[in-house]
N, C-alpha and C positions, 0 to 999 in steps of 0.2 A: 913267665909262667903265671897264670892266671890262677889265682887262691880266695879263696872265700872260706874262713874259718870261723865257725859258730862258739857259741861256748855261753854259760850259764843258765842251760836249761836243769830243771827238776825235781821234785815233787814238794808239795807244798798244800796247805789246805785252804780253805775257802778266805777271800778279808787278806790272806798273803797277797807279797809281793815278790817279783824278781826279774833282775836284769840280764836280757841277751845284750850280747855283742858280737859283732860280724866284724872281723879285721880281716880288709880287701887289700888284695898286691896284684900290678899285674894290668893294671888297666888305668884310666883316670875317669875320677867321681864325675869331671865334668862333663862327659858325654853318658853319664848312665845314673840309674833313677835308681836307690839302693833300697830295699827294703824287706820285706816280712810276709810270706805267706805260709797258712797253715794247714797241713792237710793229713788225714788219716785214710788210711788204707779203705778205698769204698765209699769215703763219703766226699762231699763236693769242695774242692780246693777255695781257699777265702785270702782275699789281698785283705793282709790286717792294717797294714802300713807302710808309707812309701816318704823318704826323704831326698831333697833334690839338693844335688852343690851349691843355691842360692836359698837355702833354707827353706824350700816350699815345703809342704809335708801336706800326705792325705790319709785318711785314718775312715776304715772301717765302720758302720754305724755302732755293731756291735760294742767298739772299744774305746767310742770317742768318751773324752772325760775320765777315760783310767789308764790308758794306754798312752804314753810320749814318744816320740822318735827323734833321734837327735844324730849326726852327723859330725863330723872331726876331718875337714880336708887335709890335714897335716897326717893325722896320726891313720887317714886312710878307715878309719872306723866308726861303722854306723852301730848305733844304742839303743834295746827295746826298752823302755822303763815299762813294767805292768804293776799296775796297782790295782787292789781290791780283786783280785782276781776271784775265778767263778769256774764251777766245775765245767762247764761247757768250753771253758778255755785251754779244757785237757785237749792236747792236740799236738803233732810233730811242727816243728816251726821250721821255715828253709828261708834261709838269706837268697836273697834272687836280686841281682843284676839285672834293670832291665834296660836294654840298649836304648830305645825309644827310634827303633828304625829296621827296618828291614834286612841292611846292607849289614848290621853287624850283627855277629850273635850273644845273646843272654846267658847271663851264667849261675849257676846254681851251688850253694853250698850243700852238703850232707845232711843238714837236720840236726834237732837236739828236741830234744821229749821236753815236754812242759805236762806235768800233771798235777790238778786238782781238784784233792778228796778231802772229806772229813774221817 
């Protein structure tokens, strides 16, 4: 069974920092590109970040230089590290599986809230 479980989203204020983690079962990292996108009800979905089994990683313009993504083949779990975060970085975060292929399909976690305010 295919699981995508999110966790350490939530509120924090401007200069914070905080770590998601997505702990994946259910498939193997090596056929799929794990990472981060964010999206609020209405406005336009954003790839923040994307980590690949051979450590590639692509990062968002918005978040390059405060945003890390990191990866764990073992322990099956990709890492958002956000630093200096920015109210505009209020937004629902979803772990997303991307297959990188037609033939199989993508998988999505539930989301976890990231907010911040002053």
């Amino acid at each position: 069974q295919v699981q995508l479980v999110e966790s350490g989203g939530g509120s924090v204020q401007p200069g914070d920092s905080l770590t998601l983690s997505c702990e994946t079962s259910g498939f193997s990292l090596d056929f799929y590109a794990v990472g981060w996108i964010r999206q609020v009800t209405g406005r336009e979905r954003e790839l923040v970040a994307t980590w690949n089994s051979d450590d590639t990683t692509i990062y968002a313009d918005s978040v390059k230089g405060r945003f890390t993504i990191s990866g764990d083949n073992f322990k099956m779990t990709v890492t958002l590290q956000m630093n200096n975060l920015r109210p505009e970085d209020t937004d629902v975060y979803y772990c997303h599986a991307d297959s990188l292929t037609p033939q199989r399909p993508d998988f999505w976690g539930k989301g976890t809230q990231v907010t911040v305010s002053s």
